[in-house]
Every structure is written in C-alpha cells, then in structure tokens.
N, C-alpha and C positions, 0 to 999 in steps of 0.2 A: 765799056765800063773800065774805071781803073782798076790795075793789076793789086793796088791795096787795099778794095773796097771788098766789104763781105755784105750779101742783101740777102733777103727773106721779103716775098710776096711782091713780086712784082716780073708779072708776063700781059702788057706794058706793067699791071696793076696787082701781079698775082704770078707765084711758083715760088719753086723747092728751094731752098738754101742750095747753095754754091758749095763742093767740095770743102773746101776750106770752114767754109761754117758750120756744117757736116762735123766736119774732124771736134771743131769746137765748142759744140752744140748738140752730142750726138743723140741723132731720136728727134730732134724738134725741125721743127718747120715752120714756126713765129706764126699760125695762121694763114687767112685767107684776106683778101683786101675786097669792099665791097665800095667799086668807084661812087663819086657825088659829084654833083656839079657845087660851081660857085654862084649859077645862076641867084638873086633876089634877095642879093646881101651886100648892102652899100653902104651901112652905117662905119660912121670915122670912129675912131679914138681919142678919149682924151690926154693930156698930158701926161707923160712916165710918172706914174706913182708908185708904190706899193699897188698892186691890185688892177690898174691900168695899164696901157699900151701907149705907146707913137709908131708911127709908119713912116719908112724914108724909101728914097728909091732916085734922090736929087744925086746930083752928080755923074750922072751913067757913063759912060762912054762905050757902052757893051749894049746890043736892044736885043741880043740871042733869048734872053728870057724875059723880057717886056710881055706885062700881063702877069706875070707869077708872083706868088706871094709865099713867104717865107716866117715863119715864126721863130722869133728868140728867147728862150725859155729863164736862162741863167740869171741870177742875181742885178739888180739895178745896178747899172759904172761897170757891168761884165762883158758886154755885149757888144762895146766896142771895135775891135779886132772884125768880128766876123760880120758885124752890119757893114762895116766899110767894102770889108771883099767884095758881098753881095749885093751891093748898093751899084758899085759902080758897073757891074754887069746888068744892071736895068731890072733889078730883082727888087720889090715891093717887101720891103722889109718890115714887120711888126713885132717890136719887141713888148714883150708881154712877161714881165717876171711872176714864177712860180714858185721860189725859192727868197729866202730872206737868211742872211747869217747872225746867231746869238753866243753871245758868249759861254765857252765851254765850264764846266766845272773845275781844270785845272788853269785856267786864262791866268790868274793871280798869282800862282806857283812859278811861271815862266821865266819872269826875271831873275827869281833867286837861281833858279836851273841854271841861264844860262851864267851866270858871273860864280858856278859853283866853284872854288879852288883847285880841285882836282881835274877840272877841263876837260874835255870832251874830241873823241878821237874824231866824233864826224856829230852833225846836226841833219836830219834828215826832212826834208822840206818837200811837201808830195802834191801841190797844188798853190795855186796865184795866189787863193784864200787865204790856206796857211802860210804864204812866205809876208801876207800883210799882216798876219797877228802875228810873226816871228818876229817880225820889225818893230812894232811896237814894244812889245817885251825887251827885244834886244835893245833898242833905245833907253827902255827905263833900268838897263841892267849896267849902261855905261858904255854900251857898244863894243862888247869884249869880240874881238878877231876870233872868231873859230871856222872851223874847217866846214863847208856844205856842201853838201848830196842833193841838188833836184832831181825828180822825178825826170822833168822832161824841161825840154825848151820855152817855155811860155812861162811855167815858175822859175826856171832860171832870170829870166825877164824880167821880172818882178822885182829881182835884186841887183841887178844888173849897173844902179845907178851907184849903190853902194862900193862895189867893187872900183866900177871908176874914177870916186871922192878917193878912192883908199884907206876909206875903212875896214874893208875885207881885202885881206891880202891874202889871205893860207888858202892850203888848195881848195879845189871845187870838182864837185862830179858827178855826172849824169850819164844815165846808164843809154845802151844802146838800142833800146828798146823803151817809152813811155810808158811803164806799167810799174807793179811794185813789186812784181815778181822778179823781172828783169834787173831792178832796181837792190831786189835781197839777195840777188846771182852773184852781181857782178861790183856791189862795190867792196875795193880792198881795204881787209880788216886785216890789224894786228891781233896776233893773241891778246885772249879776253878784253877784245873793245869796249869802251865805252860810246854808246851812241843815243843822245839827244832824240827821243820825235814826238814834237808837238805835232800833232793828229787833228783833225774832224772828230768827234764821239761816234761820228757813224762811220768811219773808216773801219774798214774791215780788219783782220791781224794779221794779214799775208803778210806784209813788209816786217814786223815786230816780228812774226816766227819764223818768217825765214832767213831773217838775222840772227834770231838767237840757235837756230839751228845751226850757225855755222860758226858758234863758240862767242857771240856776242851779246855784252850785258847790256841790253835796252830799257831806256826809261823811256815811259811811254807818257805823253803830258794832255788831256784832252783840253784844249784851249781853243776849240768852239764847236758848235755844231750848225747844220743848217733843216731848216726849218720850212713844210712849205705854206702860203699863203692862204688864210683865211675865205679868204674871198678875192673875185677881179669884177671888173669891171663888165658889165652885160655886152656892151656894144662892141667892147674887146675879145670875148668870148666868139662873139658870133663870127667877127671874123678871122680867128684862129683855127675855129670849127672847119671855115668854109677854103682856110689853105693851101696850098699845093704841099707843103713840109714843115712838119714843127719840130724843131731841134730841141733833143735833150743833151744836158754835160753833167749830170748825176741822177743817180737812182731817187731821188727826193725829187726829182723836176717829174719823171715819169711817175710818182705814183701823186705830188700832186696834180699832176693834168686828169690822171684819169677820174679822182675826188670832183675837181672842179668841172668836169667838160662835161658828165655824162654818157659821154661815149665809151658804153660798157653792152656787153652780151652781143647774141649774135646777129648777124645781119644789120649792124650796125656801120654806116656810112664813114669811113675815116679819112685822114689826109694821110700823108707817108709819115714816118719817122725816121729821122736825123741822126744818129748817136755819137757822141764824141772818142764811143771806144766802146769795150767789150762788157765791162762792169755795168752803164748803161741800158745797153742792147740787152743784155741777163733780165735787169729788170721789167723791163717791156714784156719779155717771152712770159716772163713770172705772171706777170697782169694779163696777160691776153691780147697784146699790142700787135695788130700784124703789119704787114709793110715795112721792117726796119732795113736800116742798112746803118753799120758803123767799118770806120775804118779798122784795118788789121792792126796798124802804129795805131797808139790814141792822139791827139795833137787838133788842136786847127786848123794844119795843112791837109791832113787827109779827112778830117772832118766838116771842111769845104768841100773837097772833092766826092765826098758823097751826098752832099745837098745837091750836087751837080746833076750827078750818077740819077739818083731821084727823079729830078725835073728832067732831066734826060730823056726816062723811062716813059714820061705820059706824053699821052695823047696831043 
C-alpha cells in the first residue's frame, strides 16, 4: 500500500486503521466491511444525467484490473480527470452524480467584492468549484488582476488558462499541503490583510479562522453551495451497489449515497470507499461507512492511489 494512503477495514475486506489514522482518528475504527458479490447484476445505464450513470473502461492499455468497477460520485463535467486514469487501466468506470451545485446566497455580491477599490491582499480559492464561480464574478467585475491562494493543484488548474492569456499576473499561492489548514498556516499575510474568500455555504471556517487568527480581516462570500441529488436512476444504483469502490470528493456526495443507496445499519453488504481526503473520510465514519481509505495529501494523485490500494486489497 502506499506510503500516503491511510484505510480503515480492510484485512483483504476488514481491520484496524493504520497508525497514522489512529493519530487522526483517535478511538475510531470506520467499522467492519461485510464482503458481496457482484454476482446477478448486469443491467447498463443510461446516459449522464442528473440522477443517471455512463460506464467506460474504452481505451485500456492496463488489464491489471479488468473486471473491476469503480464509481464516480462528483458533480456531472467533474469526473473527468479521474475516469481517464482509471479507464485506461482497464477499470469499468460508472460515473454516477450525487451532488449538483446551486447558487450561494452571496453569488451576486461577488463582482462588486472583487472590483472593490481598496483591493485585496490575497483571493483565497479552495476548490475547482469555486475557482469556476470566481471566474464568472471576476469576469463580470472587469477582470481586475488580484493576487490567488489555491488550496491545492487541481484549483490551481482551473485558473491556469487565465494566467497564461495574462490576465492574472500578481502573485499566486498554494500551500504545501492540500487542505485549508495547511493553507491558514502558511500563506504570507501583511499586517492586517485584507483577504477575499468566496466559499461553498458548507465549507467549514477552518480557513476564515485560521486566518483571522493570525491578524487577518476576512470576508467571507457564500457564492454557492452543493446540493445532493433527489433521486438516480434504478439500474444505476444497482450497479454502484454491486461495485468494487465508490469514490467520494465531499462530505454531500457521502451523506447523499447513503440517502440514496440504502445501505444503512448492520450487516449490511458494502463496496469500499474512496475519499478524496480527510474532510470526506470524517464524514463516512460520521454515517457509519466502513471500508474507507483517503489519502494523507488530499488531491487526485493520491486519491487515485487509493482507489488502487482498494482494489488491490480484494480478492
């Protein structure tokens, strides 16, 4: 297993967290994992919709996991990145969106924020999500140059093209660590900064206070939230039910899975779980999710490599 993988429940399918998860987890143990087959479930999916799936697995050049199936939980146009990885390793990919994004209460507010006069020491951008509502705003605000903080490499990403037109020219910074802790450690404030952060509604205020803990004036802008899905598709369910790993990249994808799936209480047959990081994996242990593993970094590098780790473990 990789050195930056942290699991819970699985001895191929079951045991104790790992030191490390231990340390960051203390006292839990994410449960017990009660294996299933996939045996006498062959129905297809229909076309990505809201509520529906597609399956891929074209393109392989990898047949190490031929036969496995993998579920993609994130927002429809998210899933991109990580179908391709696992695609071409021969891995049966069903994307299956849980989550849908709505507009935040402060979305409107945005533009005037950013084209404010008095200008802003840093813009803090904590996700792909928000770096696409930042975009919009900033567009309608005239495209004013300010300074960005991503979280991590994949939001950085997101803006990436901007930088290269030369529309963002002032610095940029991402901390060494993908989380927003890491992120309220390490980036450099001047006395009493001013810093920018259009947020998710459901982001937590770690990054807000532990910025203002270190002498900086934070506005905080909710400009959207994410939302999970009403309903999916039956023949989609079944065989997300009967998969080898269903990946979560927010605490809204885990508690709608658990709404939609049924797979609740005990002695309950599960597939593994996936996490994109720590914030996640929390809410899994919250619900009663067992079998998780998320990476120690949060990201899509090691959030691959524990889908790996996963499918590794079985049978």
């Amino acid at each position: 297993m990789s050195s930056t993988a942290m699991r819970a429940g699985l001895a191929p399918r079951a045991s104790a967290l790992g030191a490390r998860a231990r340390a960051r987890f203390p006292g839990k143990a994410f449960g017990s994992l009660v294996p299933r087959s996939r045996s006498g479930v062959s129905a297809r999916a229909s076309n990505a919709t809201q509520g529906s799936a597609t399956t891929t697995a074209a393109g392989a050049t990898d047949t190490t996991y031929a036969g496995r199936r993998v579920v993609l939980t994130r927002e429809e146009g998210k899933n991109g990145d990580m179908r391709e990885r696992l695609s071409v390793r021969g891995i049966e990919v069903l994307e299956m969106p849980l989550i849908e994004t709505a507009p935040g209460a402060d979305a409107d507010a945005l533009p005037a924020a950013l084209a404010d006069a008095a200008g802003w020491d840093w813009v803090c951008i904590t996700s792909p999500e928000a770096a696409k509502v930042f975009l919009r705003g900033w567009r309608e605000a005239g495209e004013p140059d300010v300074p960005i903080a991503t979280v991590g490499k994949g939001t950085a990403k997101a803006l990436k093209g901007e930088y290269a037109r030369g529309a963002l020219t002032r610095e940029a910074f991402t901390p060494s660590k993908a989380d927003a802790e890491t992120l309220a450690a390490e980036l450099p404030l001047s006395a009493n900064a001013r810093v920018l952060y259009p947020a998710s509604a459901k982001a937590a205020s770690t990054l807000q206070e532990g910025l203002e803990s270190r002498g900086a004036r934070v506005t905080r802008l909710n400009t959207y939230s994410t939302e999970k899905v009403s309903a999916v598709d039956a023949d989609a369910m079944a065989l997300a039910k009967a998969a080898d790993v269903v990946t979560f990249g927010s605490p809204s994808a885990v508690r709608a899975w658990l709404a939609l799936s049924g797979l609740a209480g005990e002695g309950v047959a599960h597939p593994l779980y996936a996490c994109i990081g720590g914030t996640s994996a929390r809410a899994c242990d919250k619900v009663g999710l067992p079998g998780v593993l998320f990476p120690e970094s949060p990201g899509v590098d090691g959030w691959e490599r524990v889908v790996l780790d996963a499918l590794d473990s079985l049978p």
